[in-house]
C-alpha positions, 0 to 999 in steps of 0.5 A: 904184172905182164902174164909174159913175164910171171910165166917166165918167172915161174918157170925159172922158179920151177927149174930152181926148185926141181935142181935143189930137189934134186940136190938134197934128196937124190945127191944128199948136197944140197947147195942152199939152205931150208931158209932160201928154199922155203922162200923160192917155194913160198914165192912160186905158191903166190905167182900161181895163186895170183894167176889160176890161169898158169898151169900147175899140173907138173909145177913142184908146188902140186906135192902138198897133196890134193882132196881125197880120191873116192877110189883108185881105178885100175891101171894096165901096165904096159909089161908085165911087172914079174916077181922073182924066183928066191935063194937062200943060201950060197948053193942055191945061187950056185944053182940058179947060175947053173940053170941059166947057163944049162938054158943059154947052153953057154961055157963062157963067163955071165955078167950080172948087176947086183942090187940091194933088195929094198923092203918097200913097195913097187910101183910103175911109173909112166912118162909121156914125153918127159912128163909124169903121166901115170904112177901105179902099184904092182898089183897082180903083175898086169893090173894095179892101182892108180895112185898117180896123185899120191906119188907125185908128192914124193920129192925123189920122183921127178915130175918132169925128167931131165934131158938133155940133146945127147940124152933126150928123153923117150916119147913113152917110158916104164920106170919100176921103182921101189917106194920106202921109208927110211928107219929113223923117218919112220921111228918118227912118224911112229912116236907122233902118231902114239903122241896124237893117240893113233896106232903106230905102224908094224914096220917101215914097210907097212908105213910105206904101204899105208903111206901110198894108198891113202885117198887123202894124198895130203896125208901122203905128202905129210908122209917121210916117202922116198924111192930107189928105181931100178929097171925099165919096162917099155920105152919107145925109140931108146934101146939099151945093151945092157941092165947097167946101161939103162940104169945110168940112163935113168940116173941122168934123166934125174931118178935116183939110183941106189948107191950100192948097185955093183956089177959080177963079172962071175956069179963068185963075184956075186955070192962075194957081193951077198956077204958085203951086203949083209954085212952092213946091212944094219948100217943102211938107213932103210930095211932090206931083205936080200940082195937081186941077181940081174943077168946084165946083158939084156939080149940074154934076158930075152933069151932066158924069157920067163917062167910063170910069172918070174924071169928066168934071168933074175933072182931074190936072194934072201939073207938069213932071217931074224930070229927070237924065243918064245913060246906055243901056248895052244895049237888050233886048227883052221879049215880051209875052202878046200877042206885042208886042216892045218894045225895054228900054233899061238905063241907067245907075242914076240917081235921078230924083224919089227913085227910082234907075232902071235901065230905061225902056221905047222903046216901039218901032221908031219912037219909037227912030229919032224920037229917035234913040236908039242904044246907048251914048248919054248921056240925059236922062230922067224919070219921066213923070207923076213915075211912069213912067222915060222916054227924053226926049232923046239929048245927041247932043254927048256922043257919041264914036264908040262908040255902036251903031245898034239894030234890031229883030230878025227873029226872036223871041229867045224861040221864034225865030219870024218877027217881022212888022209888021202895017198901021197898027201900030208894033208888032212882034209874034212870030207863034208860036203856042207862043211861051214868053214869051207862054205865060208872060205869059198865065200870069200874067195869068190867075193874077194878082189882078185875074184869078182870083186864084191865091195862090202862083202867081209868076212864078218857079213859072210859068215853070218850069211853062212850061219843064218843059212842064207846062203849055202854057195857063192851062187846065193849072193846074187839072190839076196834082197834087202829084207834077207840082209836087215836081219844081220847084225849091225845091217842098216839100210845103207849098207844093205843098199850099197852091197845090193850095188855092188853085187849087181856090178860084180855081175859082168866081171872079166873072165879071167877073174871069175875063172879064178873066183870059182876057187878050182885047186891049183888055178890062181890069177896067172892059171886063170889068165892062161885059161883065158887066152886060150879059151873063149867062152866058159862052155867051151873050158867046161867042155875041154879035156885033161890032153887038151890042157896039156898042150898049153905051157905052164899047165901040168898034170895036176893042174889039168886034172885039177880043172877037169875034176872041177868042171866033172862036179856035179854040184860045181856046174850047178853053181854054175847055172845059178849063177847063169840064172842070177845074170852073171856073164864074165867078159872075154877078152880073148881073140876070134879064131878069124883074126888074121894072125890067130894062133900064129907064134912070132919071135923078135931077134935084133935091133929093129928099126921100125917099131920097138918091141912092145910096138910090135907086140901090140901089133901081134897081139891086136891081130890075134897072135902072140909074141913069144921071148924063146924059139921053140917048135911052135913058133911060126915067124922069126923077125930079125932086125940088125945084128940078129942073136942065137934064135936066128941061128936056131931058126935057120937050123929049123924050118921056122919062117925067117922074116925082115921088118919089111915083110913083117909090116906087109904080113900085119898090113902096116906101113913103116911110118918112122 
């Protein structure tokens, strides 16, 4: 057969296969039957296994699923994949709108986009000139997994976009989406693995995050997965007005949209809305939580900015939780790395919201006697949020007489050292210094994947390290031989060889992720990130003082003293230089001081017309600056594009430099090339 004609032909089979995906996962009308569709596919799977010289990359027939991946590697996303501030109530969305319009400082009506919160898993996908290019997990926010592969066996996400001339689509394009499981999939998936002898899964979510990190994408592909896109990120020469507007865009590039998205045009509108949803929650065909807030209007989103790692502009409002009995059989008590008690009750096992649970954290002495919980008592409880097992009341009406008062103990049942209560805390904390628990705690949180990330190092190696005395600190991991790890437990020479391995790759980690491993209070990923950015080597950090802290956003007092006293600790600093001494020498990624834009604050306003604004970013950034999404007294340049907004006016009221596109290129050295 003429190679011109099968490429023709498989195009055309292609085209037809992509429209009747659409048709009956995206619209649900589906214009052929199972019978027709499955003979086009057969027909296309033939042409391509005939004539290996057709390319297949974007062909429908590639979401059988491929060979296992050995590991997914890292993704950086091109913004920030931010998660949202929550409300649990009416007032609490009452106060969010109030918040919003006290920072707009605004009288005037907001509109806002409502949508139903899914239950799923987040992931970004990246298009390159129509084409499916990249798809990864949230991860932290900045960095996720690779799992291109298996989303691409999902039918509801397109390989290729649709385009048409008035609506072509973008060069580059960040599409977020939320991955789920419908219910009645997942009840049976679950009744075929129980069949099989396989373990089934808690819940629908879970289904779909186990679904989605597979390393054999054909087991992903056997998986009942769909997917509701909700926002965009980056995308170049495309500009949007509003949150509604880019989301129809996306409906007419092929993605698919929940149905029950709506616009406010007042936050009563909204509260109005949360009710609606809830009320026919239980009749959707997949799980949700809430409902998310949107402020519609995208200029004020870039007003709002964000605070930490959330945007000012949207919230998660979660519904009222499920609720069940039970009952507390024991309260244990855990040790933390920080030396906090925190009293655990055991219940009864129970389901609450498709979970069977059997623990909930107390969180300490107080709350215990505030809702005077005692051993042996009937309770109700629920996952917070839908998440988290929690402790809600005591049914004191059930009680027979039986039930036990507990206290905290006086001693750590760890290590046996002194428990003390510090002023102005609730927390309990055990005062030894050579506490086991929290060696082991630290040990863990140093080796853990947000830290430096030490392949085959589990809780149950760490611990018997820490028990046999081999190693006292994280420091110690990187003087373990192979003779010291044979005496362990079910170590053979294998595994001791590849956690040899992988302890000496973890010995040049990114530096933000070894500020986070050394375990300061209060420093979690985005802390240890901001540290970074401004900090360029760990001398200089150790040497910085609380005031100079303090001038960096997002840092406050108890986080400044917090790294301050870490750093003062003479036992910290020696860890520090073992760890110096075993050859560990986390990357910096911050900018030299000499780079031409270093320590220069910029602001975008108005449509340009030159670069879109991750462009622009990319620019200041490379150039050692920074790009800030609010006028404050720090910024130093304000670019305005067409139809400039407030920050223009706030500028002009200040003696911040206003500066067009034009200057702005001769500032960075670039020339206008579009």
């Amino acid at each position: 057969m003429d190679i011109k004609l099968v490429t023709k032909r498989t195009e055309e089979l292609r085209t037809l296969i992509n429209y009747h995906n659409r048709r009956y996962y995206q619209l649900d009308d589906p214009e052929i039957s199972d019978v027709e569709y499955d003979n086009l596919m057969r027909e296309l799977l033939e042409l391509e296994r005939q004539f290996p010289e057709i390319d297949v990359a974007n062909s429908p027939t590639q979401r059988v699923g491929a060979a296992p991946l050995e590991k997914f590697s890292a993704v950086d996303h091109l913004t920030p994949m931010l998660s949202l501030g929550n409300a649990f109530s009416e007032q609490e969305i009452v106060e969010f709108h109030e918040r919003i319009k006290r920072f707009l400082n605004v009288n005037e009506e907001i509109r806002f986009v409502t949508e139903p919160k899914l239950d799923g898993i987040a992931v970004n996908l990246i298009y390159e000139k129509g084409l499916l290019t990249v798809g990864a997990t949230r991860g932290d926010g900045a960095v996720g997994e690779d799992i291109t592969v298996n989303l691409k066996t999902i039918p509801a996400i397109p390989l290729k976009m649709l385009a048409a001339e008035d609506n072509p689509a973008p060069e580059k394009i960040e599409i977020r989406g939320e991955v789920y499981m419908e219910i009645e999939a997942f009840k049976k998936l679950n009744r075929r693995r129980i069949r099989e002898g396989e373990p089934p899964f808690a819940n629908p979510r879970n289904a779909a995050a186990g679904s989605l990190r597979q390393l054999d994408s054909r087991i992903t592909a056997r998986r009942p997965l769909d997917i509701f896109c909700y926002g965009i990120g980056m995308v170049t020469r495309k500009t949007f007005k509003s949150h509604h507007e880019a989301l129809q865009a996306l409906s007419l590039w092929g993605f698919k949209i929940n149905p029950h998205i709506g616009q406010a045009g007042d936050i009563h509108e909204c509260i109005r809305y949360y009710h609606q949803i809830n009320e026919i929650r239980q009749e959707l065909p997949y799980e949700i939580d809430g409902i998310v807030i949107k402020v519609d209007t995208l200029e004020l989103q870039e007003r709002l900015g964000t605070v930490s790692r959330s945007p000012r502009w949207a919230i998660a409002c979660k519904f009222a939780a499920t609720q069940e009995t039970t009952v507390i059989e024991d309260i244990i008590i855990q040790v933390g790395r920080t030396g906090v008690l925190t009293p655990v009750a055991l219940m009864k096992p129970v389901r609450v919201g498709g979970v069977t649970i059997s623990r909930a954290t107390l969180h300490n002495q107080d709350e215990i006697r505030k809702k005077g919980i005692m051993i042996g008592d009937t309770v109700i409880v629920q996952r917070a949020g839908d998440v988290i097992p929690e402790v809600v009341k005591v049914i004191e009406a059930k009680r027979n007489g039986t039930e036990k008062i507990f206290n905290m103990p006086p001693l750590c049942p760890e290590c046996g050292s002194e428990v003390v209560r510090l002023a102005g805390e609730a927390a309990s904390r055990c005062i030894g210094l050579a506490c086991p628990a929290q060696v082991k705690e630290r040990i863990k949180h140093f080796a853990a994947r947000g830290g430096m990330d030490i392949e085959g190092l589990g809780d149950k190696i760490v611990a018997q390290l820490v028990e046999a005395k081999i190693i006292k600190d994280p420091a110690d991991i990187y003087f373990l031989n192979k003779g010291k790890l044979l005496t362990l437990e079910r170590m053979a020479d294998k595994s001791a060889n590849n956690l040899l391995n992988a302890i000496e790759r973890s010995k040049a980690p990114p530096f933000e992720k070894f500020i986070f491993a050394l375990g300061i209070r209060h420093v979690g990923e985005h802390i240890a990130r901001l540290l970074t950015r401004q900090f360029t080597t760990l001398e200089v950090l150790i040497r910085t003082t609380e005031e100079e802290l303090l001038t960096i956003k997002e840092i406050g007092p108890e986080v400044a003293g917090s790294i301050t006293k870490f750093f003062r600790h003479p036992s910290n600093l020696k860890v520090i230089e073992k760890l110096r001494e075993a050859g560990v020498k986390p990357v910096g990624t911050v900018q030299r001081p000499s780079a031409p834009l270093a320590g220069k604050s910029f602001v975008f306003t108005g449509t340009l017309s030159a670069f879109t604004r991750s462009e622009a970013k990319e620019i200041v950034e490379s150039l050692g600056g920074r790009v800030s999404g609010t006028v404050t007294k720090d910024t130093d340049y304000i670019v305005a594009g067409e139809s400039p907004g407030a920050k223009l006016q706030k500028a002009q009221s200040s003696v911040i430099a206003v500066i067009g596109e034009e200057e702005f290129l001769k500032l960075t050295g670039r020339r206008q090339n579009k």
